[in-house]
Biopython code that builds the backbone (N, CA, C, O; Angstrom):
import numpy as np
from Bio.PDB.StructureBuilder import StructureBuilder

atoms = [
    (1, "UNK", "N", (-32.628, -2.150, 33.355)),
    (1, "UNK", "CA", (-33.393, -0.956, 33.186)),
    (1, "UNK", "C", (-32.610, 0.020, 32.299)),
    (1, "UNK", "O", (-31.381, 0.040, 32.370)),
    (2, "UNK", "N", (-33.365, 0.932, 31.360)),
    (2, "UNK", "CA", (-32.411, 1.526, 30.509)),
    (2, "UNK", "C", (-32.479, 2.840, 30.904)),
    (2, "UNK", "O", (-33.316, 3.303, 31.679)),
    (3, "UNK", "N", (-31.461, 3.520, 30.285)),
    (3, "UNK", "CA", (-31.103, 4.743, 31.438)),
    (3, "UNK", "C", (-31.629, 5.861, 30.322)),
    (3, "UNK", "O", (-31.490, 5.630, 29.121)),
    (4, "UNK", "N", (-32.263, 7.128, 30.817)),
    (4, "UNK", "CA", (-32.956, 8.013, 30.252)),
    (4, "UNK", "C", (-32.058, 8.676, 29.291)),
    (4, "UNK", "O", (-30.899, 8.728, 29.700)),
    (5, "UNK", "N", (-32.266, 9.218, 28.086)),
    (5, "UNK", "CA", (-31.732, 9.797, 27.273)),
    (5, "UNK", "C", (-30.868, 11.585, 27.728)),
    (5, "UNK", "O", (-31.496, 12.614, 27.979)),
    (6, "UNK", "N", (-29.679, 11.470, 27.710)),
    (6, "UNK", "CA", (-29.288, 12.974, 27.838)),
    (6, "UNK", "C", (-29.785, 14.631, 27.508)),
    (6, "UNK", "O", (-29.648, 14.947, 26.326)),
    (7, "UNK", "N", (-30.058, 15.156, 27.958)),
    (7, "UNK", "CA", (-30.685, 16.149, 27.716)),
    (7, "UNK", "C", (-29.657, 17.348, 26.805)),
    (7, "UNK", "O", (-28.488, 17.224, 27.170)),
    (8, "UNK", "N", (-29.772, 18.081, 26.089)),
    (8, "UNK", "CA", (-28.795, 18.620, 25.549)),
    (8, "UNK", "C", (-28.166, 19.995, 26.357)),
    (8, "UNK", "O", (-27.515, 20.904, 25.842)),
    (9, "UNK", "N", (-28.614, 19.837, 27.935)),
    (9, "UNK", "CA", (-27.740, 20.631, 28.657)),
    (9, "UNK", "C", (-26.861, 20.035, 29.239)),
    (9, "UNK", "O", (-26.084, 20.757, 29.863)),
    (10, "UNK", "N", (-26.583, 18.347, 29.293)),
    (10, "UNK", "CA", (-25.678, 17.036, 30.226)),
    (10, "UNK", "C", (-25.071, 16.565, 29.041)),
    (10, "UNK", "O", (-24.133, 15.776, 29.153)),
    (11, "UNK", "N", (-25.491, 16.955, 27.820)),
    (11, "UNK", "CA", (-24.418, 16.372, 26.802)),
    (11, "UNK", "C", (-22.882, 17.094, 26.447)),
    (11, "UNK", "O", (-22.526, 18.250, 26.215)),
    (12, "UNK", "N", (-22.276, 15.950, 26.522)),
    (12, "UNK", "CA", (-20.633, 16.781, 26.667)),
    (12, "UNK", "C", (-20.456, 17.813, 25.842)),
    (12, "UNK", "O", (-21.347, 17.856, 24.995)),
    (13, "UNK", "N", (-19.742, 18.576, 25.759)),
    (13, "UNK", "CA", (-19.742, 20.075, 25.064)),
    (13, "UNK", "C", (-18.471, 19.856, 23.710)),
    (13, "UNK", "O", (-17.675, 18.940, 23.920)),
    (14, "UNK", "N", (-18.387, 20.226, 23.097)),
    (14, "UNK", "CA", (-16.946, 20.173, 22.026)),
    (14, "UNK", "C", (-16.625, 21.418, 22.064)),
    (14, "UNK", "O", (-17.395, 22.349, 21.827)),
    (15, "UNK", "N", (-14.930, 21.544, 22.505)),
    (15, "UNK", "CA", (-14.566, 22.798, 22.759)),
    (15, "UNK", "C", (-14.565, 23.153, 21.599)),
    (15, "UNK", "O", (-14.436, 22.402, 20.632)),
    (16, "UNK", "N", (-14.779, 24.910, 21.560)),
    (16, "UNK", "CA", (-14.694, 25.507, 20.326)),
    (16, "UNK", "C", (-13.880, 26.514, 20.709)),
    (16, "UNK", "O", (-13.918, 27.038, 21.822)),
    (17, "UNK", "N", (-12.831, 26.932, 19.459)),
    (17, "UNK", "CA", (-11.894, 28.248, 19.589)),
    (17, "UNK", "C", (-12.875, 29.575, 19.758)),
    (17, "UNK", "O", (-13.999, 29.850, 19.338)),
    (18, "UNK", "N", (-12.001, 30.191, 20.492)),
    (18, "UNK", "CA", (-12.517, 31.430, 20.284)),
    (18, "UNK", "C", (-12.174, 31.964, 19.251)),
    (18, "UNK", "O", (-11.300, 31.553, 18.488)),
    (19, "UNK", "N", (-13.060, 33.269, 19.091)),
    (19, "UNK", "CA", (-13.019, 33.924, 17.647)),
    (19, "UNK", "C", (-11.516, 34.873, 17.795)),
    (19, "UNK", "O", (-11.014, 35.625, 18.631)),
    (20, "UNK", "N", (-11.130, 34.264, 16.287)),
    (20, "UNK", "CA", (-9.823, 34.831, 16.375)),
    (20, "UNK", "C", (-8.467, 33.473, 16.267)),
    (20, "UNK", "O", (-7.387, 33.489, 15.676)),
    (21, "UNK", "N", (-9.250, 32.205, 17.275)),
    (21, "UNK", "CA", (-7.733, 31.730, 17.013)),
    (21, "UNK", "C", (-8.255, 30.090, 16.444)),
    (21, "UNK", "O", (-9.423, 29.725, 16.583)),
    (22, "UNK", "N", (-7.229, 29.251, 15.826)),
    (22, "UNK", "CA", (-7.328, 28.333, 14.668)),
    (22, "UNK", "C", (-7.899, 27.111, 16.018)),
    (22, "UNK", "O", (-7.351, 26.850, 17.089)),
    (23, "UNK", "N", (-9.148, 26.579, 15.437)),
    (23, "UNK", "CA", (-9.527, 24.835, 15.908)),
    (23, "UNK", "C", (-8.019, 24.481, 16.998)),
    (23, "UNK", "O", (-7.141, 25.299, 17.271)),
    (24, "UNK", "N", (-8.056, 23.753, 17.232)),
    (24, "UNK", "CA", (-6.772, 22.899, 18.186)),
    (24, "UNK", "C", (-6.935, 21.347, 17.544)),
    (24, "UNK", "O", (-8.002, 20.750, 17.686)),
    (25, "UNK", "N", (-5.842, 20.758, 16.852)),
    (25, "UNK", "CA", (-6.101, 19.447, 16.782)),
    (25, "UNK", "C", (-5.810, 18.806, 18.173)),
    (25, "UNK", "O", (-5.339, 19.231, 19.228)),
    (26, "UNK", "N", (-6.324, 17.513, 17.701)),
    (26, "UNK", "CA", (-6.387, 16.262, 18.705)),
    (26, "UNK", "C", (-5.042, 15.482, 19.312)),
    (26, "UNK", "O", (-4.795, 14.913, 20.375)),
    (27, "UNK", "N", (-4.107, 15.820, 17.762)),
    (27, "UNK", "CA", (-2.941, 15.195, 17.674)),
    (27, "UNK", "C", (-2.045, 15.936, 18.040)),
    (27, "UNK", "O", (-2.281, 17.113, 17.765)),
    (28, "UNK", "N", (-0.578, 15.661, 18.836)),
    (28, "UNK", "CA", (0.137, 16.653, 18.965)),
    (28, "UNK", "C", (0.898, 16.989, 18.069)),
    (28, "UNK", "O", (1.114, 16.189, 17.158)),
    (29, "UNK", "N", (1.594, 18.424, 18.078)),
    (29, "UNK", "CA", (1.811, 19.112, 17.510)),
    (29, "UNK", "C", (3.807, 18.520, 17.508)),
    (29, "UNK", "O", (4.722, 19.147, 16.974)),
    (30, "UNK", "N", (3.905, 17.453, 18.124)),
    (30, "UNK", "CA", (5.330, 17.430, 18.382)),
    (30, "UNK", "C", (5.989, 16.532, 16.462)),
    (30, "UNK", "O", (5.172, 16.005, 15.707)),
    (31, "UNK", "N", (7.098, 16.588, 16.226)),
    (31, "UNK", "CA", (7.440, 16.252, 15.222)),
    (31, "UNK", "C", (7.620, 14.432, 14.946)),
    (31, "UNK", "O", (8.159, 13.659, 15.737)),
    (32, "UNK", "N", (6.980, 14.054, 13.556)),
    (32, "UNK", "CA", (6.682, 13.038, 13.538)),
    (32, "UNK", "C", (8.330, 12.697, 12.794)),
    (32, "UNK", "O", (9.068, 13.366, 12.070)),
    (33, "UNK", "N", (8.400, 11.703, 13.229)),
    (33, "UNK", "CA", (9.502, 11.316, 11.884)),
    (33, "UNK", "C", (8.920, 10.013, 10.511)),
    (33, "UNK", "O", (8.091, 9.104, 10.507)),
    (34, "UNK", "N", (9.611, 10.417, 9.786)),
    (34, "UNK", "CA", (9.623, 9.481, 8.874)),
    (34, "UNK", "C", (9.026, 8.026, 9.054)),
    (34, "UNK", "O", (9.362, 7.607, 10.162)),
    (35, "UNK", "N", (8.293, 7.144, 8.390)),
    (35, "UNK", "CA", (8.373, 5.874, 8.325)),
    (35, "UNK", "C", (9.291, 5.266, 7.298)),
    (35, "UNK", "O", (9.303, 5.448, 6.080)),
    (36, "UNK", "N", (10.285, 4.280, 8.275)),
    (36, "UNK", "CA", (11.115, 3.627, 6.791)),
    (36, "UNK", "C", (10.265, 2.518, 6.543)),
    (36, "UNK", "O", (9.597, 1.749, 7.235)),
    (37, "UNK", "N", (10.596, 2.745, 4.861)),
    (37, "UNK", "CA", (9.293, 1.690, 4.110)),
    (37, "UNK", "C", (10.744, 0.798, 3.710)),
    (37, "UNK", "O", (11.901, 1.144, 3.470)),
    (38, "UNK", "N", (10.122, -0.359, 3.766)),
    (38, "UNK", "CA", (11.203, -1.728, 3.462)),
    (38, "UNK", "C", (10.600, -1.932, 2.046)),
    (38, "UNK", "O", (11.394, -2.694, 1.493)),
    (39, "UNK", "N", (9.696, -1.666, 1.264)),
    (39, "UNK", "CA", (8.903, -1.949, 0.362)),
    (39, "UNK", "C", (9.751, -1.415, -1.020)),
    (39, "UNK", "O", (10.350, -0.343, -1.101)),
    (40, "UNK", "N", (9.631, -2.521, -2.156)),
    (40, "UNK", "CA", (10.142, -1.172, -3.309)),
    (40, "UNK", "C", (8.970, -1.867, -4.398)),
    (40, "UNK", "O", (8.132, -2.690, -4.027)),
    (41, "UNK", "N", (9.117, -1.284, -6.010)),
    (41, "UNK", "CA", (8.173, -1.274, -6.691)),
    (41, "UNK", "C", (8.301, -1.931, -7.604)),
    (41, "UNK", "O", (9.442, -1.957, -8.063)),
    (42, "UNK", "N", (7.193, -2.797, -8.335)),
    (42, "UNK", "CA", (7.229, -3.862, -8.979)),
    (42, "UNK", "C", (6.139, -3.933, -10.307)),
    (42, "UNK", "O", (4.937, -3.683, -10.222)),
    (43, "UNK", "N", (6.809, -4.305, -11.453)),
    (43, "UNK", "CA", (5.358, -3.583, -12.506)),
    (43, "UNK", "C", (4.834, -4.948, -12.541)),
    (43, "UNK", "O", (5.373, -5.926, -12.023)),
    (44, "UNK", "N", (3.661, -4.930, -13.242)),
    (44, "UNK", "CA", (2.422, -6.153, -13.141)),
    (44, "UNK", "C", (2.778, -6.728, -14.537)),
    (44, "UNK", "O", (2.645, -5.840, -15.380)),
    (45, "UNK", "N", (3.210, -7.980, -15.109)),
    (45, "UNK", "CA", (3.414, -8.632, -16.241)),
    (45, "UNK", "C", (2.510, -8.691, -17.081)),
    (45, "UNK", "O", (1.377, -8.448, -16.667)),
    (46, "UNK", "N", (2.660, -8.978, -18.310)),
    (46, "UNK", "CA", (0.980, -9.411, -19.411)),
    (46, "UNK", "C", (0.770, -10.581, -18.883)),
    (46, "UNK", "O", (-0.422, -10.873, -18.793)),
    (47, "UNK", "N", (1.746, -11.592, -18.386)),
    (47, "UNK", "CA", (1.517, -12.770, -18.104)),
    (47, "UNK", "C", (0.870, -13.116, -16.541)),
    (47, "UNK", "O", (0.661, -14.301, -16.284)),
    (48, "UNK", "N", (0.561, -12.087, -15.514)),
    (48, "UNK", "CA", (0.259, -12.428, -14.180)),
    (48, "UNK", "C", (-1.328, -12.854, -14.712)),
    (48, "UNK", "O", (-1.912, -12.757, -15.792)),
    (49, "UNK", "N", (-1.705, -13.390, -13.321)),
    (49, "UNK", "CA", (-3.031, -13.566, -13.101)),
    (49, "UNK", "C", (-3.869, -12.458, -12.348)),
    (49, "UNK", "O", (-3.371, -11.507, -11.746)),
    (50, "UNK", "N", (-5.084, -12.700, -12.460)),
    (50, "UNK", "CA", (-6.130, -11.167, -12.284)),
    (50, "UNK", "C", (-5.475, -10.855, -10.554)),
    (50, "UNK", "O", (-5.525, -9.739, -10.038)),
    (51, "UNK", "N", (-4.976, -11.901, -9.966)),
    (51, "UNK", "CA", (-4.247, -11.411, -8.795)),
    (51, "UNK", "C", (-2.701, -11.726, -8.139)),
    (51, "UNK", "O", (-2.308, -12.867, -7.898)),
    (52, "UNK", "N", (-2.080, -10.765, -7.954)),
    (52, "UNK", "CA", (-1.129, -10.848, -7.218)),
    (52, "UNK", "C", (-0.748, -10.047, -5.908)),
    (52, "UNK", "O", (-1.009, -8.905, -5.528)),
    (53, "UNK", "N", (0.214, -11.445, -5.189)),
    (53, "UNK", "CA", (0.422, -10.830, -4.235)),
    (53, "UNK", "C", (-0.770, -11.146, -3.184)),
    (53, "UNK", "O", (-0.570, -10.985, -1.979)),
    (54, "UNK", "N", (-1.726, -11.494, -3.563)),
    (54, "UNK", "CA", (-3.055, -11.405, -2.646)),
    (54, "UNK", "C", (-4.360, -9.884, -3.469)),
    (54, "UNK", "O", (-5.557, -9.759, -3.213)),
    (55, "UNK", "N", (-3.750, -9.259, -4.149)),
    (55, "UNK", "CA", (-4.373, -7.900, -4.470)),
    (55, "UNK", "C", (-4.747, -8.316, -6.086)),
    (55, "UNK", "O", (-4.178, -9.129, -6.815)),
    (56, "UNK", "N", (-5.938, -7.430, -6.363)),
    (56, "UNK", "CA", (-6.120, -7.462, -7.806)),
    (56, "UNK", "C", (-5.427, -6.733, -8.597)),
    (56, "UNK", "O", (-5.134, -5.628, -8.142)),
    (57, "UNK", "N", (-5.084, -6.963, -9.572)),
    (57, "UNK", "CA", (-4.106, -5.875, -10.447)),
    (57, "UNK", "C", (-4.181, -6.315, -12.142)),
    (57, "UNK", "O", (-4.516, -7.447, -12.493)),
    (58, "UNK", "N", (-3.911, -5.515, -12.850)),
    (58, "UNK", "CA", (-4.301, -5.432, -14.185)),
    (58, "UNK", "C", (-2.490, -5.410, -14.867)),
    (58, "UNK", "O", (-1.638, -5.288, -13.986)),
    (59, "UNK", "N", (-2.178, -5.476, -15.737)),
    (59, "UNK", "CA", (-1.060, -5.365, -16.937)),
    (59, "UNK", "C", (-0.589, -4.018, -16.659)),
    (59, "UNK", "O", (-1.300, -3.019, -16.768)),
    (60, "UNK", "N", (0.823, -4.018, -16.239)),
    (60, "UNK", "CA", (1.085, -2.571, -15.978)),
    (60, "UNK", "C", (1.425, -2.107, -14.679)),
    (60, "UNK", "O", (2.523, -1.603, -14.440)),
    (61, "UNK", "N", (0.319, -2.290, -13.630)),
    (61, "UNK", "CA", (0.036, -1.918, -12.566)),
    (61, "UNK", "C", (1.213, -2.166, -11.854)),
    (61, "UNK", "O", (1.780, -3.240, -11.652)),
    (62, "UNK", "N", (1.597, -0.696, -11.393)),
    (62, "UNK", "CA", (2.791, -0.792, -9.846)),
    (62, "UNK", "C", (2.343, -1.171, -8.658)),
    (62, "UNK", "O", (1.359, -0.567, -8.230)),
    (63, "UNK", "N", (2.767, -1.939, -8.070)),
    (63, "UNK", "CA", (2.597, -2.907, -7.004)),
    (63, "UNK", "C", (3.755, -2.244, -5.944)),
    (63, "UNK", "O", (4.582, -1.795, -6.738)),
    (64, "UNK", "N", (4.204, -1.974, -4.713)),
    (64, "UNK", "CA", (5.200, -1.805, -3.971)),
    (64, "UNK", "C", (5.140, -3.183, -2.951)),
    (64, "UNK", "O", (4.125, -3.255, -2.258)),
    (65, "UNK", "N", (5.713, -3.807, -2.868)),
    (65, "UNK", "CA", (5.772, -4.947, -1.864)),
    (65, "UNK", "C", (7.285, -5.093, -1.101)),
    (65, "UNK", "O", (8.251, -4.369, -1.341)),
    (66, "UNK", "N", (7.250, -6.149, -0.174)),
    (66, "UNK", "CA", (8.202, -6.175, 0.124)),
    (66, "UNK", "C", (9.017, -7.634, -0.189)),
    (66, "UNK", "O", (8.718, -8.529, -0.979)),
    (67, "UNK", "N", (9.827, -7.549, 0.471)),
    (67, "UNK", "CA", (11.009, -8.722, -0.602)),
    (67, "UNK", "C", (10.525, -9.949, -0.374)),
    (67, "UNK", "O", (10.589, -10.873, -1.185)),
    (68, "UNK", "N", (10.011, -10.006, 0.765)),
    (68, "UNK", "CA", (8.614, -11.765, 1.022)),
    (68, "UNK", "C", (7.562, -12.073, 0.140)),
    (68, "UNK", "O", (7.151, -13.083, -0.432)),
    (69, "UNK", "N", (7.130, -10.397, 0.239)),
    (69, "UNK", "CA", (5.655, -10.354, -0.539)),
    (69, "UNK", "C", (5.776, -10.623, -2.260)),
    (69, "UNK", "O", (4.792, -11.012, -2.889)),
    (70, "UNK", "N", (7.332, -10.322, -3.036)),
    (70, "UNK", "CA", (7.785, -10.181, -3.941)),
    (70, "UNK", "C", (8.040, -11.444, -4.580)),
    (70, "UNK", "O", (7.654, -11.737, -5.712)),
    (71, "UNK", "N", (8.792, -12.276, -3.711)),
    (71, "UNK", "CA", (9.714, -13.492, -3.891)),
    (71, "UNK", "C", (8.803, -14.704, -4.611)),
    (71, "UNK", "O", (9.528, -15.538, -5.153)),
    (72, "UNK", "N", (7.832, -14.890, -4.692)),
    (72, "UNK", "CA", (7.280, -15.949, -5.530)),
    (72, "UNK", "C", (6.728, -14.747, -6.661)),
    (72, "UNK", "O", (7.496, -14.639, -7.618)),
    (73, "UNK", "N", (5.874, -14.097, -6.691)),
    (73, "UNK", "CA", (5.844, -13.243, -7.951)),
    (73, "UNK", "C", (6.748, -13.523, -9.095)),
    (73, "UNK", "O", (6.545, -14.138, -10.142)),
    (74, "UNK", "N", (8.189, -12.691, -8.455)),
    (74, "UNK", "CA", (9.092, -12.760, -9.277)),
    (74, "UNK", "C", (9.647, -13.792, -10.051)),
    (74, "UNK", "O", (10.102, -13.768, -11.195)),
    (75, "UNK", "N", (9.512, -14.888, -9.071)),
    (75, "UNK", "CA", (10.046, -16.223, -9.923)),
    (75, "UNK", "C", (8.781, -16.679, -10.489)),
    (75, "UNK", "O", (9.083, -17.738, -11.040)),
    (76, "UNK", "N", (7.463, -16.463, -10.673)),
    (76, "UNK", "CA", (6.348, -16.796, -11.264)),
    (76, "UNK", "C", (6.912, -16.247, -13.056)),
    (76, "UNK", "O", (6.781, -16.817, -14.140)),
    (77, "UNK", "N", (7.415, -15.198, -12.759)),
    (77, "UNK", "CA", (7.942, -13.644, -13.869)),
    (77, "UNK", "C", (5.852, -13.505, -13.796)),
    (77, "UNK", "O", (5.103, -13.882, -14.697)),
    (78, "UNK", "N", (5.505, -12.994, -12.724)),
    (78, "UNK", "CA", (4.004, -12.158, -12.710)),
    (78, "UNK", "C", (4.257, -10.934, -12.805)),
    (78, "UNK", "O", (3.546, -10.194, -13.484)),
    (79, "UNK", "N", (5.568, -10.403, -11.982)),
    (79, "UNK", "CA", (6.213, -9.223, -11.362)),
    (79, "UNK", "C", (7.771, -8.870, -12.185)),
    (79, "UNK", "O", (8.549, -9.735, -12.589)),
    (80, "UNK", "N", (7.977, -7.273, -12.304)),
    (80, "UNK", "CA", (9.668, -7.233, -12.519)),
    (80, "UNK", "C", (9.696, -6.317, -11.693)),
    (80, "UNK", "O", (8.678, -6.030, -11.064)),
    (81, "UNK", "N", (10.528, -5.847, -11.565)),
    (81, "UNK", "CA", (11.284, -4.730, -10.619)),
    (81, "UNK", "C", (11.068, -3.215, -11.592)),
    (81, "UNK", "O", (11.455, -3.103, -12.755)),
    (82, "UNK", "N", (10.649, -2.573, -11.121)),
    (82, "UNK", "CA", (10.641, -1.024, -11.657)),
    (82, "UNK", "C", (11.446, -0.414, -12.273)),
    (82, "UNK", "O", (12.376, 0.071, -11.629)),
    (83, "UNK", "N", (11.396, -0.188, -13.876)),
    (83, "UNK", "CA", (12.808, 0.516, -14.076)),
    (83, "UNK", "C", (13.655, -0.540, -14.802)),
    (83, "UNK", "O", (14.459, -0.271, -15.694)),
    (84, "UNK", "N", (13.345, -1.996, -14.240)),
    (84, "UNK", "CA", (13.752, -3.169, -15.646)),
    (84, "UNK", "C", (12.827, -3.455, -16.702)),
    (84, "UNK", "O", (11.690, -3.924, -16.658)),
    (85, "UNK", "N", (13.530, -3.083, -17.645)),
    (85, "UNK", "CA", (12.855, -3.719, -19.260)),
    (85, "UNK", "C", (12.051, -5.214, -19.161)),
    (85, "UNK", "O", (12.526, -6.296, -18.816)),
    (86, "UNK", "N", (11.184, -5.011, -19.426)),
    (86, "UNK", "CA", (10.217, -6.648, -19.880)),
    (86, "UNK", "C", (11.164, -7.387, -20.672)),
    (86, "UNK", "O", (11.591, -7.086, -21.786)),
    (87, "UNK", "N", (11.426, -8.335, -20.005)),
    (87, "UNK", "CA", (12.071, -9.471, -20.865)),
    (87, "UNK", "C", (11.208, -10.118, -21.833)),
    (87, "UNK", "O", (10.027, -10.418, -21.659)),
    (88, "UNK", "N", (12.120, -10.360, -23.175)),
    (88, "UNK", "CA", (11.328, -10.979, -24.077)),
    (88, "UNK", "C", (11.043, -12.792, -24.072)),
    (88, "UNK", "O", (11.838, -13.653, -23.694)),
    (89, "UNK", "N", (9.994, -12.937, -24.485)),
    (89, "UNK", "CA", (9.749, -14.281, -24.169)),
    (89, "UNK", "C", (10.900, -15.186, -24.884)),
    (89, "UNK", "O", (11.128, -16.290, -24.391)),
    (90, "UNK", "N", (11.650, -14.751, -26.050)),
    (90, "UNK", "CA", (12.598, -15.668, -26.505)),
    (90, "UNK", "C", (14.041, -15.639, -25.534)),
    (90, "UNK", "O", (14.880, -16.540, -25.524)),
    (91, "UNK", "N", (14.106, -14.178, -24.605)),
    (91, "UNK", "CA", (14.684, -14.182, -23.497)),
    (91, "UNK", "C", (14.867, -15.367, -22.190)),
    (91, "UNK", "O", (15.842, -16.008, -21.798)),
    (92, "UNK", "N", (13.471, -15.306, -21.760)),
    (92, "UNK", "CA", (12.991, -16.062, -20.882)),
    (92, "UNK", "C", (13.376, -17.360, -21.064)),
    (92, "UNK", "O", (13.763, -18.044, -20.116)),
    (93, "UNK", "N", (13.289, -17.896, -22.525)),
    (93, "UNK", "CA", (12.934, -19.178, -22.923)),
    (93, "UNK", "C", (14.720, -19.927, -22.743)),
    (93, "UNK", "O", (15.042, -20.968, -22.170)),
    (94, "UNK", "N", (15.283, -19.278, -23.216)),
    (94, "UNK", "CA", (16.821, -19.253, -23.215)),
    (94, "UNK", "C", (17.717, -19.404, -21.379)),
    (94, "UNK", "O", (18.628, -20.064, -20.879)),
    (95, "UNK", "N", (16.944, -18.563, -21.039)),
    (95, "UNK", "CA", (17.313, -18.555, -19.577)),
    (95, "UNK", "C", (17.010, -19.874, -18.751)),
    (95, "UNK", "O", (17.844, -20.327, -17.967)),
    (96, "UNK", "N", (15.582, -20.559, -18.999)),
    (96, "UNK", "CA", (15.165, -21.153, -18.587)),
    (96, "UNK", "C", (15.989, -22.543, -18.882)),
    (96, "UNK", "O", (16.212, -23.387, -18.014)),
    (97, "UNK", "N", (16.444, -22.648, -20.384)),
    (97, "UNK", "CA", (16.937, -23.602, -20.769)),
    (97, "UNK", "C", (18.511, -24.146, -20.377)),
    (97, "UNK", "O", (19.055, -25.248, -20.309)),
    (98, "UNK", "N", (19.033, -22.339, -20.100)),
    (98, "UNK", "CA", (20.426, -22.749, -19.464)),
    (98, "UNK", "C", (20.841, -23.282, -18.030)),
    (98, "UNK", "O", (21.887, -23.704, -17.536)),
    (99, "UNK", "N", (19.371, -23.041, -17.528)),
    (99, "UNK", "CA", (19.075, -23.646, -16.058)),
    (99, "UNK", "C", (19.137, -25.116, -15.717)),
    (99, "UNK", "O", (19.451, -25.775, -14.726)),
    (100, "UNK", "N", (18.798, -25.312, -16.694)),
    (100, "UNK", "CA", (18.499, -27.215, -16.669)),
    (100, "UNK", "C", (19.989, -28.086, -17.260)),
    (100, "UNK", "O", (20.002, -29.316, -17.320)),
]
sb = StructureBuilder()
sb.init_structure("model")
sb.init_model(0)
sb.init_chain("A")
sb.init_seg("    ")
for serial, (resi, resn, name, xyz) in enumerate(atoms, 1):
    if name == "N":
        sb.init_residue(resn, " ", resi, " ")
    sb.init_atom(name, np.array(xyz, "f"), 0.0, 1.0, " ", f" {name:<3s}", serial, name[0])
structure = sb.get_structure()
């Protein structure tokens, strides 16, 4: 059986300030601290694909991830680290070669 609709004298009330003093939030007022972010920032290559990381991203685009979320990127070279110069492809090519 369904139960009759509230009347708008049984409907709960929302406290309101009195005139004169500010709303009251919900949240307390006690001090939050900081979140430490493990995350740092990563620019988007010409060479990535329309996604990294799981996220869409374009040429350019700062990414913040963390060092899991990072770790195949980087060795893809989809991703560099913020603040490092784009390596040049005759760079790359050299590196790659002294590897082998």
């Amino acid at each position: 059986m369904a139960k009759a609709p509230r009347s708008a004298s049984e409907a709960p009330s929302a406290t309101k300030p009195e005139e004169g003093q500010a709303p009251q939030s919900k949240t307390s007022s006690a001090a939050v601290s900081p979140i430490i972010d493990d995350r740092s920032a990563y620019v988007v290559s010409d060479k990535a694909p329309p996604r990294v990381a799981g996220r869409r991203v374009q040429a350019g685009d700062v990414l913040r991830l963390t060092e899991e979320e990072a770790r195949g990127e980087l060795l893809a070279l989809h991703i560099r680290p913020e603040g490092l110069p784009e390596a040049s492809e005759e760079e790359t090519t050299e590196a790659a070669s002294k590897d082998v």
